[in-house]
C-alpha positions in Angstrom: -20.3 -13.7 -25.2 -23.7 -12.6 -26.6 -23.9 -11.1 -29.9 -26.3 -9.2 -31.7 -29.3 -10.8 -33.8 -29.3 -8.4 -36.4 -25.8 -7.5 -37.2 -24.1 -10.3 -35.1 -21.9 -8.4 -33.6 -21.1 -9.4 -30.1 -21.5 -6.4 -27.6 -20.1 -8.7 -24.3 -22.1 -7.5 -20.6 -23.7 -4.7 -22.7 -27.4 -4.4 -22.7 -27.8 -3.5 -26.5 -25.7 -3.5 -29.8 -24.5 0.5 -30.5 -24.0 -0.4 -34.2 -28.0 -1.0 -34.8 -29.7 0.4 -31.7 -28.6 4.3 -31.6 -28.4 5.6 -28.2 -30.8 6.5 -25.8 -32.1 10.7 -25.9 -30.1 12.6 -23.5 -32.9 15.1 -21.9 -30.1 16.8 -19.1 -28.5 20.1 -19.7 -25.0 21.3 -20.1 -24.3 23.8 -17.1 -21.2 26.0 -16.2 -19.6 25.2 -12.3 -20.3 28.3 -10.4 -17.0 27.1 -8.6 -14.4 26.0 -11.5 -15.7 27.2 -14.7 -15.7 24.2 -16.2 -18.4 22.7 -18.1 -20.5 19.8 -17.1 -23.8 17.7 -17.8 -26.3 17.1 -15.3 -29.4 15.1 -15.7 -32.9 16.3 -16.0 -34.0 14.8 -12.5 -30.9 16.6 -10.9 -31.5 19.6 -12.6 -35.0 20.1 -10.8 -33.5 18.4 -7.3 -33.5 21.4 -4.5 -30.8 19.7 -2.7 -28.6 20.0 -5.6 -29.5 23.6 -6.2 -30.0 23.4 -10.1 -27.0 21.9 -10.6 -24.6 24.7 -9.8 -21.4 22.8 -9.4 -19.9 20.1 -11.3 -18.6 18.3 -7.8 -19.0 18.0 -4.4 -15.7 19.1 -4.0 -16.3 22.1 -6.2 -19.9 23.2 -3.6 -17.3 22.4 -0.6 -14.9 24.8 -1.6 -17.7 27.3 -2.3 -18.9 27.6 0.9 -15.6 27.8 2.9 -15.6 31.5 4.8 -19.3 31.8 5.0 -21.5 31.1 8.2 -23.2 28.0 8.6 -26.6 29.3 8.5 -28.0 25.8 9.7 -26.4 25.9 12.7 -28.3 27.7 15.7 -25.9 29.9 18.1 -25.8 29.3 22.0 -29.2 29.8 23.8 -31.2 29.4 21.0 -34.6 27.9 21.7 -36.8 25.5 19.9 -40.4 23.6 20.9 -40.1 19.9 20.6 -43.6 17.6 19.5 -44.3 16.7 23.1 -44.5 20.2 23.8 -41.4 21.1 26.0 -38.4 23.4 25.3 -35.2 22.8 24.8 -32.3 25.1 24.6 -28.8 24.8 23.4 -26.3 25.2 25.8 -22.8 23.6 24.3 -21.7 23.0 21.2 -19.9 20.0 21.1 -21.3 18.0 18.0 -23.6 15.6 20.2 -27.0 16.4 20.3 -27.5 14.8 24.0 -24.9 17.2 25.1 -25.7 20.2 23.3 -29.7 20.8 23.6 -31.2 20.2 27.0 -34.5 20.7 28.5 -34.8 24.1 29.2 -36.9 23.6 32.8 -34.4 21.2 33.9 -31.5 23.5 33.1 -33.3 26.5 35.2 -33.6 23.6 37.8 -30.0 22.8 37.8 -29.2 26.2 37.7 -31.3 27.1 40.5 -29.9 24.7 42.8 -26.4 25.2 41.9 -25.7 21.4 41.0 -26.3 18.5 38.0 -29.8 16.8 38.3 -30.0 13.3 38.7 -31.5 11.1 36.8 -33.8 9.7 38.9 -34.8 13.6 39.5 -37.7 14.8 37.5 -39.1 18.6 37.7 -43.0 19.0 37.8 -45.1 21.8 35.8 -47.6 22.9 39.0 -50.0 24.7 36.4 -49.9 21.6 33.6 -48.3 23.9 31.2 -45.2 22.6 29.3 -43.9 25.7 27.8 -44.3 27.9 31.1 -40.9 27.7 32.6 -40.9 29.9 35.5 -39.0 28.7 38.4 -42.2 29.7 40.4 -44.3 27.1 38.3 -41.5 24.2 39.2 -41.7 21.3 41.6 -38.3 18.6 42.2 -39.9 15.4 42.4 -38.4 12.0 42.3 -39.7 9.7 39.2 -41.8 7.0 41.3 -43.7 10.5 43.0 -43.7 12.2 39.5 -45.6 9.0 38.1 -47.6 9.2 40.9 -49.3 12.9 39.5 -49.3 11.6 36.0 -50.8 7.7 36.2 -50.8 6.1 32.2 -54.2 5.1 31.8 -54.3 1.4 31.4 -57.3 -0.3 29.7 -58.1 -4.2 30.2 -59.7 -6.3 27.1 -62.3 -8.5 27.2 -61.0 -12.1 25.7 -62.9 -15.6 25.6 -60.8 -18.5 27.2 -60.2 -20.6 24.9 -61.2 -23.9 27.3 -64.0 -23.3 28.8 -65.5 -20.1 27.0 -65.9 -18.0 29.8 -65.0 -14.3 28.5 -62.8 -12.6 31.2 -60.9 -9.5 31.6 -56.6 -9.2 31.3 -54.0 -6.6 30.3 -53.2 -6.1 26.5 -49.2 -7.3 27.2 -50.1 -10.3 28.3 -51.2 -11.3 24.6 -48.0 -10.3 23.3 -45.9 -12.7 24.8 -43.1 -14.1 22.8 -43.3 -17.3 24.9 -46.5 -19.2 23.9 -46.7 -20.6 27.1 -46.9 -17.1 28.8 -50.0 -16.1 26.5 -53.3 -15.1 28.5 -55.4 -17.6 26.7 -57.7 -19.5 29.4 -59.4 -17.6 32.2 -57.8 -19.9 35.2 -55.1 -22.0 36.0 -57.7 -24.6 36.2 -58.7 -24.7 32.5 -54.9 -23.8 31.5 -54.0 -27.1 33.0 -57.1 -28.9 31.3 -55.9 -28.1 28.2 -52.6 -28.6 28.6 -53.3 -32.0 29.7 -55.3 -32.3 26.5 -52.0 -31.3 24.5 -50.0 -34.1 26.4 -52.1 -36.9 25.9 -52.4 -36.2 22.2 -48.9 -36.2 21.7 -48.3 -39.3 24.4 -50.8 -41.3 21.7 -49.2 -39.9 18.5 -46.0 -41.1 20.2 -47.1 -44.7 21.0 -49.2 -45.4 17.7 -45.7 -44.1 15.9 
């Protein structure tokens, strides 16, 4: 048990001696519970938190209780609409607790309703005009996903690389240099120099193994 070097008291797991250190300055506020009545202390920092409102109640139980009977403001009614980042819309259409089943995409929900069943998922619905947020059915097109990708090819660029054999800079596609297996690595322009160097590697390790 530690004990104090000035009074040699001992003060156990504590951090400081209370008989010759005085306590630290208490900079919170004493508040009233909007809720209860009762009086509590809450910390500066809380104090000038948003999420905690000031400091109104003394408990969560207390802001729980407090809210009971009023309408969940947070909470958007049925149909409500909202513009994702990609640019598309989705509207709510259940309200079940589960985001996946509660907001869908709003031009394949005027698909689906349109022709009176579920999409699949290998079922994608085309924009004619480009535009994301222009949901007409007039402006929609039900294409499979390997004719969708068709329309909307993702640019791929190559990068140039030296092989590491020979020296020759050559052309390959950016995953191919983030391999996990080393041996898959793009690092030699052929299979030719792959296999000199790889030969290289063997016999190094054939010698190291016969002069051990």
């Amino acid at each position: 048990m530690e004990s104090c070097p000035k009074c040699h008291r001992p003060y156990g797991k504590r951090k400081r001696c209370y008989f010759c250190q005085p306590p630290k300055v208490k900079t919170g506020e004493v508040k009233k519970c909007q809720q209860c009545g009762n009086e509590f202390y809450i910390q500066a920092a809380e104090a000038r938190d948003p999420r905690r409102k000031g400091g109104l109640y003394c408990s969560a139980k207390c802001r729980i209780a407090s809210m009971r009977g009023k309408p969940n403001c947070r909470r958007m009614p049925l149909g409500s609409k909202r513009t994702r980042q990609d640019g598309y819309i989705e509207v709510k259409v259940a309200e079940t607790g589960s985001y996946a089943k509660d907001w869908q995409l709003e031009h394949r929900a005027i698909m689906a309703n349109y022709q009176g069943r579920e999409l699949k998922p290998n079922e994608t619905v085309h924009h004619l005009n480009g535009v994301k947020s222009d949901n007409r059915i007039e402006n929609f097109e039900l294409l499979s996903n390997p004719d969708h990708v068709l329309i909307h090819p993702t640019p791929r660029k190559r990068v140039q690389i030296i092989c590491q054999e020979c020296g020759k800079e050559f052309e390959t596609w950016p995953h191919k240099l983030r391999q996990v297996d080393e041996t898959c690595n793009r690092k030699y322009c052929s299979m030719l120099c792959k296999n000199k160097a790889w030969g290289k590697v063997m016999t190094a390790k054939r010698l190291a193994k016969a002069t051990a």
